[in-house]
SEKE-981023 format. One record per residue (C-alpha): residue number from 0; residue in three letters; x, y, z. Coordinates in nm, 2 decimals, always signed. Example, Ala and Ser with C-alpha at 12.3 -4.5 7.8 and 13.67 -1.06 7.14 Angstrom:
BEGIN
<r><k>0</k><r>ALA</r><X>+1.23</X><Y>-0.45</Y><Z>+0.78</Z></r>
<r><k>1</k><r>SER</r><X>+1.37</X><Y>-0.11</Y><Z>+0.71</Z></r>
This chain:
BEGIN
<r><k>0</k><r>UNK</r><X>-6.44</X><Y>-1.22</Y><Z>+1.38</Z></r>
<r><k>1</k><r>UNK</r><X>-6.07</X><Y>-1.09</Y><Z>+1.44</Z></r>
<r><k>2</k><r>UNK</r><X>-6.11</X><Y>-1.11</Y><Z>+1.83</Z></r>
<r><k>3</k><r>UNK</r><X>-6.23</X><Y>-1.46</Y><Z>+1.80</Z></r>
<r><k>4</k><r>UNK</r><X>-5.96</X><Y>-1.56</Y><Z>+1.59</Z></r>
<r><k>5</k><r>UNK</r><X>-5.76</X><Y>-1.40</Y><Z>+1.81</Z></r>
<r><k>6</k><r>UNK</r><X>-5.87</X><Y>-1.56</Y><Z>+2.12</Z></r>
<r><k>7</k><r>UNK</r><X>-5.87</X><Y>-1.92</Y><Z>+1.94</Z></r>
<r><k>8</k><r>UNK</r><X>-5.49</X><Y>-1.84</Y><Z>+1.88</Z></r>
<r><k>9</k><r>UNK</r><X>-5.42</X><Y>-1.73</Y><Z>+2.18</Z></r>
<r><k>10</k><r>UNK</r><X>-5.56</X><Y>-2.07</Y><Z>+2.36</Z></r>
<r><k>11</k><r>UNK</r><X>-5.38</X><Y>-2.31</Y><Z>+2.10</Z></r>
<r><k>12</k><r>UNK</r><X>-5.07</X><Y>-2.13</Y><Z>+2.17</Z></r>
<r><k>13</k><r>UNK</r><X>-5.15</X><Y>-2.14</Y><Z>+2.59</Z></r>
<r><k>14</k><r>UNK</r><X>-5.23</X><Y>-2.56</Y><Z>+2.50</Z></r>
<r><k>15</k><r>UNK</r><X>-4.87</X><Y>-2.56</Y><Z>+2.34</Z></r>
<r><k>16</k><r>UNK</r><X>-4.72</X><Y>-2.53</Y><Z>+2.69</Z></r>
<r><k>17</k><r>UNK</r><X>-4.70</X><Y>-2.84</Y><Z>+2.90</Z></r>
<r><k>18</k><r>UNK</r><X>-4.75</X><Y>-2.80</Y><Z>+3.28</Z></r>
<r><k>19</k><r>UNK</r><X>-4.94</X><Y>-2.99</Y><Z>+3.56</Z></r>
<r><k>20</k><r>UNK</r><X>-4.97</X><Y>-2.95</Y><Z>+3.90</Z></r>
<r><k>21</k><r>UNK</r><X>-4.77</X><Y>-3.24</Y><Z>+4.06</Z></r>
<r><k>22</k><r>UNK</r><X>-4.92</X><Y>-3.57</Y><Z>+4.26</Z></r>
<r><k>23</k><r>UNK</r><X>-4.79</X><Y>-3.55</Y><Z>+4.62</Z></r>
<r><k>24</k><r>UNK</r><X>-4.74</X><Y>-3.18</Y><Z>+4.71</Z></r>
<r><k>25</k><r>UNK</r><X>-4.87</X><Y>-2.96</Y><Z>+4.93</Z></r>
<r><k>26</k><r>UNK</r><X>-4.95</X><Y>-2.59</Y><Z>+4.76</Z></r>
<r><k>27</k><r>UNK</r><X>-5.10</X><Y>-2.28</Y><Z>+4.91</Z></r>
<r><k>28</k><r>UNK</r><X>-5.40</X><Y>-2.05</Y><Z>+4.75</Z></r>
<r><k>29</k><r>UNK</r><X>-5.43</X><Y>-1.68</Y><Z>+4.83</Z></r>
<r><k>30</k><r>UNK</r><X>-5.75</X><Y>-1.54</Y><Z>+4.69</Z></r>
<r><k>31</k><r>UNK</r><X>-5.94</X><Y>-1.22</Y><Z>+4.71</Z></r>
<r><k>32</k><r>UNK</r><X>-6.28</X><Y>-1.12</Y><Z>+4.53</Z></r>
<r><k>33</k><r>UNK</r><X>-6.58</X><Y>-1.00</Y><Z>+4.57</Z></r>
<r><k>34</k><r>UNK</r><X>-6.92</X><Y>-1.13</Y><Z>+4.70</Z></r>
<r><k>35</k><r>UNK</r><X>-7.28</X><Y>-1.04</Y><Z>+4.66</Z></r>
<r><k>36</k><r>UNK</r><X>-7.47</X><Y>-1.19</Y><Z>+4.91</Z></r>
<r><k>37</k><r>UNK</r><X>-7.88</X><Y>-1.06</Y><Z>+4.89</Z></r>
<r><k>38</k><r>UNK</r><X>-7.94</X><Y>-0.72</Y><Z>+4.82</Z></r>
<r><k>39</k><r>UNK</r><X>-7.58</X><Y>-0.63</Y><Z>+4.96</Z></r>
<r><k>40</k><r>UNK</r><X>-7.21</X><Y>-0.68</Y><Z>+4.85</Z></r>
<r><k>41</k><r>UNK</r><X>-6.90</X><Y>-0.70</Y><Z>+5.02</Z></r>
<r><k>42</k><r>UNK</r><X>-6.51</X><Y>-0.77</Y><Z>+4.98</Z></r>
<r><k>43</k><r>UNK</r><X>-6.38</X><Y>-1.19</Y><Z>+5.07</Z></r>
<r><k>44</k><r>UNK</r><X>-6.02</X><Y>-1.28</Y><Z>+5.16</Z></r>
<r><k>45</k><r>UNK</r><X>-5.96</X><Y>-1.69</Y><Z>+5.16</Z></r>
<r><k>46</k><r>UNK</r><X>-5.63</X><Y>-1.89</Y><Z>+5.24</Z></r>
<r><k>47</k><r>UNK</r><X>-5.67</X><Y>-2.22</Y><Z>+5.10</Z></r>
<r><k>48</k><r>UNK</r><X>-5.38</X><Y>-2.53</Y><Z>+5.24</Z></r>
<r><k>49</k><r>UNK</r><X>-5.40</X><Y>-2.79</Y><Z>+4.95</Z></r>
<r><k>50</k><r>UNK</r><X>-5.28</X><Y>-3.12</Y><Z>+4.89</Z></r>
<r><k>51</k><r>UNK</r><X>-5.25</X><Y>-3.28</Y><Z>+4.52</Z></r>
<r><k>52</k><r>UNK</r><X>-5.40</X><Y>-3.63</Y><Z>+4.56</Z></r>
<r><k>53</k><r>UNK</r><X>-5.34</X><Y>-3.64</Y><Z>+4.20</Z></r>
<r><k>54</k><r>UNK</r><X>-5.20</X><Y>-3.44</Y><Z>+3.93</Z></r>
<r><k>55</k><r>UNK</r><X>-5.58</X><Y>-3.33</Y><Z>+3.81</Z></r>
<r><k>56</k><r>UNK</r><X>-5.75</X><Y>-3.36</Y><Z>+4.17</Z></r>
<r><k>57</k><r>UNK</r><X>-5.66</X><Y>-3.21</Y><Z>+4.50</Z></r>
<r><k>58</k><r>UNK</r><X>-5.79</X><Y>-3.18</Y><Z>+4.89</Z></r>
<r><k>59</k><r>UNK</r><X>-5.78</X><Y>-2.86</Y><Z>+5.11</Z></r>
<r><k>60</k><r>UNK</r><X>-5.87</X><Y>-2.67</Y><Z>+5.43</Z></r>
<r><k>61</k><r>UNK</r><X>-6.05</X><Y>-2.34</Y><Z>+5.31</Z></r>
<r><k>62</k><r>UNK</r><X>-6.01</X><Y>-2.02</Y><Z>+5.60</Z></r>
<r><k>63</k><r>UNK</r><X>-6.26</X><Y>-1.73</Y><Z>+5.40</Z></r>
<r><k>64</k><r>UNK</r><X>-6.30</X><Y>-1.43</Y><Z>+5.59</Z></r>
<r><k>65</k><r>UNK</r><X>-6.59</X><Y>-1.21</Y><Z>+5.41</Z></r>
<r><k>66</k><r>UNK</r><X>-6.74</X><Y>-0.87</Y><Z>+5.53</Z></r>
<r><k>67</k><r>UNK</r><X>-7.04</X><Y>-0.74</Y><Z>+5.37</Z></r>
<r><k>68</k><r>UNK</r><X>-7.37</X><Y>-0.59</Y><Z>+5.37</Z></r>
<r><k>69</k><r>UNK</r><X>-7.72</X><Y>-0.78</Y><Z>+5.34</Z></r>
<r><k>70</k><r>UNK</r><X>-8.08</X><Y>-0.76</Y><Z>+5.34</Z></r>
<r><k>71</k><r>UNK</r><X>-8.23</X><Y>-0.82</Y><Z>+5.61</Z></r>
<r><k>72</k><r>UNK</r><X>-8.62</X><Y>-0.99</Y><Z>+5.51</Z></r>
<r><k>73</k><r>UNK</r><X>-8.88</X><Y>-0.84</Y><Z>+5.78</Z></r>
<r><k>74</k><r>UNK</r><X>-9.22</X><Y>-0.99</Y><Z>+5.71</Z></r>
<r><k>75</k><r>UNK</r><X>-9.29</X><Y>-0.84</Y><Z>+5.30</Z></r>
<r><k>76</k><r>UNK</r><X>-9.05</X><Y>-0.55</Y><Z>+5.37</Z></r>
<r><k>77</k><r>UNK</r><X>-8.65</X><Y>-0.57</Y><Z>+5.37</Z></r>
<r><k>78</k><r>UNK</r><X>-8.42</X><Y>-0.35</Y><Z>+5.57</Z></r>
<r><k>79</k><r>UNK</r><X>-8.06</X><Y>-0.28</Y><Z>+5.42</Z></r>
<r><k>80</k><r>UNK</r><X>-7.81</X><Y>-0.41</Y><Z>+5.72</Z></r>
<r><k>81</k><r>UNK</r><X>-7.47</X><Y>-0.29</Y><Z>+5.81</Z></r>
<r><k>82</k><r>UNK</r><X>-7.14</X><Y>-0.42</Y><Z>+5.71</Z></r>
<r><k>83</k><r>UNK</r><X>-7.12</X><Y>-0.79</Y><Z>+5.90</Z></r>
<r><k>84</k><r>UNK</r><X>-6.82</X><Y>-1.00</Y><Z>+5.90</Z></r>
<r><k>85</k><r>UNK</r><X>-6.84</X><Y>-1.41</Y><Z>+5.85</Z></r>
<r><k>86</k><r>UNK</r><X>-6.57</X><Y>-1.67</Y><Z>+5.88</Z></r>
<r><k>87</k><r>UNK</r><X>-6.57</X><Y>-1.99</Y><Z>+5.73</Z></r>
<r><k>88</k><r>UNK</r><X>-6.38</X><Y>-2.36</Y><Z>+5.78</Z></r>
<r><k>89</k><r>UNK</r><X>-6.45</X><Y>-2.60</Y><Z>+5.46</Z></r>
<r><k>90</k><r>UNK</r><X>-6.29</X><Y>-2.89</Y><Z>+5.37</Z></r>
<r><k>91</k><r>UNK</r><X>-6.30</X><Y>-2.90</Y><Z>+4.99</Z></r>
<r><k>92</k><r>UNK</r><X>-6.23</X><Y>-3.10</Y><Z>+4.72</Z></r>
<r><k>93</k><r>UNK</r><X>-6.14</X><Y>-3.01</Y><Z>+4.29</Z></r>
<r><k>94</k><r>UNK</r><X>-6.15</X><Y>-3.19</Y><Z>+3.96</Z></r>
<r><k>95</k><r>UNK</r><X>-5.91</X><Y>-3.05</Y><Z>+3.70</Z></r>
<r><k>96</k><r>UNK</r><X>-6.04</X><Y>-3.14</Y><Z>+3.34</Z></r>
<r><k>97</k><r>UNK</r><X>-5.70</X><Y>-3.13</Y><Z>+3.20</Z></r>
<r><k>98</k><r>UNK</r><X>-5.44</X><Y>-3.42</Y><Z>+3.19</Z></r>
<r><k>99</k><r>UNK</r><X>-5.15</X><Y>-3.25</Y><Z>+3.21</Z></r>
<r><k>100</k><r>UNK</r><X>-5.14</X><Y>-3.16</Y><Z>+2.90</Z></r>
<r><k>101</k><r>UNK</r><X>-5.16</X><Y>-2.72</Y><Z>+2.95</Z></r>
<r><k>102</k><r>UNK</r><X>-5.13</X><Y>-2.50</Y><Z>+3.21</Z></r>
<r><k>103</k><r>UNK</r><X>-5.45</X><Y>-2.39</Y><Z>+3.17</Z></r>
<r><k>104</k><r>UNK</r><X>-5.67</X><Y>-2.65</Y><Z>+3.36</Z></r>
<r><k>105</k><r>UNK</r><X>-6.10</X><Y>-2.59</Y><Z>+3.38</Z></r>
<r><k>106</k><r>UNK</r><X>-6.20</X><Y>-2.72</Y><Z>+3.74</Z></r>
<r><k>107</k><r>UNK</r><X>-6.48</X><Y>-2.78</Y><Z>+3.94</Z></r>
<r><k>108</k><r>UNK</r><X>-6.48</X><Y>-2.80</Y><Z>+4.35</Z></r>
<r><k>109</k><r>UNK</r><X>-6.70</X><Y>-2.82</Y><Z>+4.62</Z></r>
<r><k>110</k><r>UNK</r><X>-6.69</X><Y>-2.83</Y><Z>+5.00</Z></r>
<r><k>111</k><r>UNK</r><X>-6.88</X><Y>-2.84</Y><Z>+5.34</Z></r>
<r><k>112</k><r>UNK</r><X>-6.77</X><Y>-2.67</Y><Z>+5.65</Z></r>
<r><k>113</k><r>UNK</r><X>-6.88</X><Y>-2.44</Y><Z>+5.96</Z></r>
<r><k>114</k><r>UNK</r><X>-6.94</X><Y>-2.05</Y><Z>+5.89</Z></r>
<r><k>115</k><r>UNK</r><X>-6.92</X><Y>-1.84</Y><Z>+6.21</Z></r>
<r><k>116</k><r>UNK</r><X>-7.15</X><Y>-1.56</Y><Z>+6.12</Z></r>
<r><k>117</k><r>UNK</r><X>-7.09</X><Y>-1.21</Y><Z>+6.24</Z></r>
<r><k>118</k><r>UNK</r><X>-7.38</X><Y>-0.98</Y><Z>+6.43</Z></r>
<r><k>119</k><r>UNK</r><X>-7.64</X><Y>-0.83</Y><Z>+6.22</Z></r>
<r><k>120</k><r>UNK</r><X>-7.74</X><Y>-0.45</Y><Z>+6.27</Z></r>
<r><k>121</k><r>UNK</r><X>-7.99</X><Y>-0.25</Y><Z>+6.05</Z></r>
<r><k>122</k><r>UNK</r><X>-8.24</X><Y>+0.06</Y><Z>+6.04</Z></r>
<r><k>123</k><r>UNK</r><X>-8.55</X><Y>-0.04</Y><Z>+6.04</Z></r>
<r><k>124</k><r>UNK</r><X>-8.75</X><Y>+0.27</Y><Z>+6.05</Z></r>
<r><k>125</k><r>UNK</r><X>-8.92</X><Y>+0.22</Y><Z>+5.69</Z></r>
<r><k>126</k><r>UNK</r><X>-9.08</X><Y>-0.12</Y><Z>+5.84</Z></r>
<r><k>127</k><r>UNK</r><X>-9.43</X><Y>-0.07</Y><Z>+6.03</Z></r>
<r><k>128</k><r>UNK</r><X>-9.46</X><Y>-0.14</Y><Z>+6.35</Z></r>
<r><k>129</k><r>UNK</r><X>-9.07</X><Y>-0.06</Y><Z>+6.45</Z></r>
<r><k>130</k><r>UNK</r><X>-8.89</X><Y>+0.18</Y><Z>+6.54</Z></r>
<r><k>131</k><r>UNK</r><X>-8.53</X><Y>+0.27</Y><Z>+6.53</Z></r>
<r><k>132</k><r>UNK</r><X>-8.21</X><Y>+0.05</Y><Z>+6.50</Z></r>
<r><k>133</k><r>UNK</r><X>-8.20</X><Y>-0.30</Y><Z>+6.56</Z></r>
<r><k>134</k><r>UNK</r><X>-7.89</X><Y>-0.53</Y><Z>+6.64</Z></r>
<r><k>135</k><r>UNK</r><X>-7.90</X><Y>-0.93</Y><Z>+6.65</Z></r>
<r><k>136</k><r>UNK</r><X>-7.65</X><Y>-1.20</Y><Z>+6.72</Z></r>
<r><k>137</k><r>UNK</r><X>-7.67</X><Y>-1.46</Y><Z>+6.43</Z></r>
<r><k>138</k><r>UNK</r><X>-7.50</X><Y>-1.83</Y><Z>+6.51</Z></r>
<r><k>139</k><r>UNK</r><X>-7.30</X><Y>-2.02</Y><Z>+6.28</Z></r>
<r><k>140</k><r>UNK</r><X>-7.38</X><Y>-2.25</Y><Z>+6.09</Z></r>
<r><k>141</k><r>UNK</r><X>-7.30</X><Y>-2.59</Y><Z>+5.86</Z></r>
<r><k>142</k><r>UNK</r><X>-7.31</X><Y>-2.51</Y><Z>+5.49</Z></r>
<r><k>143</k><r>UNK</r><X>-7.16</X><Y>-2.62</Y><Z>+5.16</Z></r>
<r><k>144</k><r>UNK</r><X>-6.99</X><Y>-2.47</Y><Z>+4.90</Z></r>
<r><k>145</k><r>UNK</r><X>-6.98</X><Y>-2.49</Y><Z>+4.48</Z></r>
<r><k>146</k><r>UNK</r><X>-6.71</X><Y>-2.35</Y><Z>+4.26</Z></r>
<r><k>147</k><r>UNK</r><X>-6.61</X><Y>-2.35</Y><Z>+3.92</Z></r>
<r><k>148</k><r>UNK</r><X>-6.33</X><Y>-2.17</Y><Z>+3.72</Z></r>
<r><k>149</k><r>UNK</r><X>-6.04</X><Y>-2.21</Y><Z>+3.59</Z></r>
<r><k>150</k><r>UNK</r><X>-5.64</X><Y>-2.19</Y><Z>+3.68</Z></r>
<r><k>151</k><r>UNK</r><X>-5.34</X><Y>-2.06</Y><Z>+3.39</Z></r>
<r><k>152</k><r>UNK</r><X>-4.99</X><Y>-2.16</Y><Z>+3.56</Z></r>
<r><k>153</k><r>UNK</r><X>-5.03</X><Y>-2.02</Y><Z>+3.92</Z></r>
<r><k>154</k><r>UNK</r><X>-5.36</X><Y>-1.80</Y><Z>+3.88</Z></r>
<r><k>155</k><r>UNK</r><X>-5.67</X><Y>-1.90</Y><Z>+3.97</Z></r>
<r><k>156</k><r>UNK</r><X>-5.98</X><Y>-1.73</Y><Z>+3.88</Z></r>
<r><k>157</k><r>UNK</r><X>-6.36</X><Y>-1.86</Y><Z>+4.04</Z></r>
<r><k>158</k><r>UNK</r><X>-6.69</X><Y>-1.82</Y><Z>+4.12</Z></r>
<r><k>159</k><r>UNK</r><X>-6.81</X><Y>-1.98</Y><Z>+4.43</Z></r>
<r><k>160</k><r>UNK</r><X>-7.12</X><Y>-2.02</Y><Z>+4.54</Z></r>
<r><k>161</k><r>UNK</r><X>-7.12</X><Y>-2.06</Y><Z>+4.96</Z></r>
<r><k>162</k><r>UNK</r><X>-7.49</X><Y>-2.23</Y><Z>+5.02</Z></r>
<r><k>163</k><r>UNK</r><X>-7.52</X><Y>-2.14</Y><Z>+5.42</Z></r>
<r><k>164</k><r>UNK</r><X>-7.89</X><Y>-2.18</Y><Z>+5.54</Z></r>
<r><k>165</k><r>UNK</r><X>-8.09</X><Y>-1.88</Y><Z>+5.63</Z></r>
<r><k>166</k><r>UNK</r><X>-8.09</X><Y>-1.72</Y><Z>+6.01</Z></r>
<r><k>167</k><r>UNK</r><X>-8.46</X><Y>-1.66</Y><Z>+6.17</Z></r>
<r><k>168</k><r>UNK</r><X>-8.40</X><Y>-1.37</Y><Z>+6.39</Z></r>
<r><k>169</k><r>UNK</r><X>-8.74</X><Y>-1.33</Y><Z>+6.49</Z></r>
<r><k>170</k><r>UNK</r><X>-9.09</X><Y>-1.41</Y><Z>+6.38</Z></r>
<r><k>171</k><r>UNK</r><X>-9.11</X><Y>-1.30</Y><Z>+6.04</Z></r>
<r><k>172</k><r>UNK</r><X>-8.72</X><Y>-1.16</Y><Z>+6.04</Z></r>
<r><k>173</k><r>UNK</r><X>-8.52</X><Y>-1.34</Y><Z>+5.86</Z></r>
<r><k>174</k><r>UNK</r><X>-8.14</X><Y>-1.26</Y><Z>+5.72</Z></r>
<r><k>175</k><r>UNK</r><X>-8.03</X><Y>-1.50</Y><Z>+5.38</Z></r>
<r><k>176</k><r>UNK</r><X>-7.64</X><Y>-1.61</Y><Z>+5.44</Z></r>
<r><k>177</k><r>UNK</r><X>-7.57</X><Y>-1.79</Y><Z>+5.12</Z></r>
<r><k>178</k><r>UNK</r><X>-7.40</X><Y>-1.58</Y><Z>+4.84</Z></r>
<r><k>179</k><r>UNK</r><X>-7.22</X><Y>-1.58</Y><Z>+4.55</Z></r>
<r><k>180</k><r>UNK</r><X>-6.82</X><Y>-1.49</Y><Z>+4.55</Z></r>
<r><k>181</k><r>UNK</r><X>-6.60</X><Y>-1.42</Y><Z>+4.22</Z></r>
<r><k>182</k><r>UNK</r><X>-6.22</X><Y>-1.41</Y><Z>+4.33</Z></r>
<r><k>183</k><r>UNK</r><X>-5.88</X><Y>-1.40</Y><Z>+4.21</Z></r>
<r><k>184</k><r>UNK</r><X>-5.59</X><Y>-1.55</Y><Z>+4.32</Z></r>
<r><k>185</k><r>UNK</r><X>-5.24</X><Y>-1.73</Y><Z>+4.26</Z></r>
<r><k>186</k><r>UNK</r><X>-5.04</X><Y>-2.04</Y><Z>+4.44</Z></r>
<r><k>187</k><r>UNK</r><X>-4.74</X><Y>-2.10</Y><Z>+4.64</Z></r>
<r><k>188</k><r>UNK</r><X>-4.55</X><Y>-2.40</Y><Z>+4.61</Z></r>
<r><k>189</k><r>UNK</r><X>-4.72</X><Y>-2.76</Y><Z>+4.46</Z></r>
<r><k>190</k><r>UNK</r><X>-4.45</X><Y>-2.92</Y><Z>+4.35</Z></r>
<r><k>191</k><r>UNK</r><X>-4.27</X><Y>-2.81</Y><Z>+4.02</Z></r>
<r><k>192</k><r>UNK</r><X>-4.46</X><Y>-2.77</Y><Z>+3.75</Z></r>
<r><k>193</k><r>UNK</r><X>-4.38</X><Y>-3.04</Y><Z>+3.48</Z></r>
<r><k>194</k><r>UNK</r><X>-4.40</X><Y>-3.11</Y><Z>+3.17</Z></r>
C-alpha cells in the first residue's frame, strides 16, 4: 500500500510540471533496446528525424539497425540461426494523449517502411535429411510497425512491435522477421519546452 501511495504521489507531483513538445519543430530521437524476434534475441539501435505537426502529434523518418539471432522453421523442426543484421526505413506517425498539460505524455505510433534483411546462416545437423551448415540470402521487405509507451521530458521509453512478413527460403524453410523491440531513449532539440 506504501509503494502505491508512493507512486500515486510521485505522478501528481510529475502532472504539477507543465511542458509540451512545441508545434513546428524539428527534434531528434536516439534509442537503443532490445528485441526478441522468434526463438532468438538481439540488441536494436534507431535514429528517429521528427517533425511536431502539433504539440501532441508528430511525423518522422525512422533508420533502425537491429542484429540478432532467430529461429529458423524447417518443416516441424527449428534450427537456431546466427547473429543476422536488418535495417529498416519507416515513415511513422504518434499520438500524444496529453494536452500539454505534464511532461509526461502516454503515446501511441505506428509506421510502414522497407526492412533490408541481412543473410541467414544456421546448423542444421539436428534436422533429418541435412547435413551440415546452411547460409541463405533473405530480401527485404515492406512491413509496418506498432508502438506504444510513454515519454517524461526528453526520455522516451517503448515497445514496438516491427510486423515484417515471413521469408520462404526453401520448401518447407521458413525464417519469421517480425519481432518485438523494448528501447530507451532521449531527444535533441523540438523546440523549447513550454509551459
Amino acid at each position: 500500500m506504501k509503494k502505491l501511495f508512493f507512486a500515486l504521489t510521485l505522478m501528481l507531483a510529475v502532472a504539477q510540471v507543465s511542458h509540451a513538445q512545441e508545434e513546428g519543430k524539428f527534434r531528434v530521437g536516439l534509442e537503443a533496446g532490445y528485441t526478441m524476434p522468434s526463438g532468438g534475441g538481439g540488441v536494436l539501435f534507431a535514429v528517429e528525424p521528427k517533425y511536431n505537426i502539433a504539440d501532441n502529434m508528430n511525423i518522422g523518418i525512422r533508420f533502425e539497425s537491429a542484429a540478432m539471432a532467430k529461429n529458423v522453421n524447417v518443416g516441424s523442426n527449428s534450427a537456431e540461426a546466427s547473429l543476422t543484421a536488418s535495417i529498416s526505413y519507416s515513415g511513422t506517425f504518434d499520438y500524444y494523449f496529453n494536452s500539454g498539460s505534464s511532461s509526461f505524455a502516454p503515446f501511441f505510433g505506428a509506421g510502414a517502411g522497407y526492412s533490408s534483411l541481412g543473410s541467414v546462416g544456421f546448423d542444421v545437423t539436428d534436422v533429418e535429411g541435412i547435413e551440415g551448415d546452411a547460409g541463405l540470402e533473405v530480401d527485404g521487405k515492406f512491413g509496418g510497425l506498432l508502438r506504444a509507451g510513454f515519454e517524461a521530458g526528453k526520455f522516451r521509453l517503448a515497445a514496438t512491435y516491427n510486423l515484417i512478413g515471413k521469408t520462404e527460403l526453401a520448401e518447407g524453410l521458413e525464417v519469421k522477421n517480425s519481432y518485438l523491440g523494448i528501447s530507451l531513449g532521449f531527444y535533441l532539440g523540438g523546440g523549447k519546452w513550454k509551459k
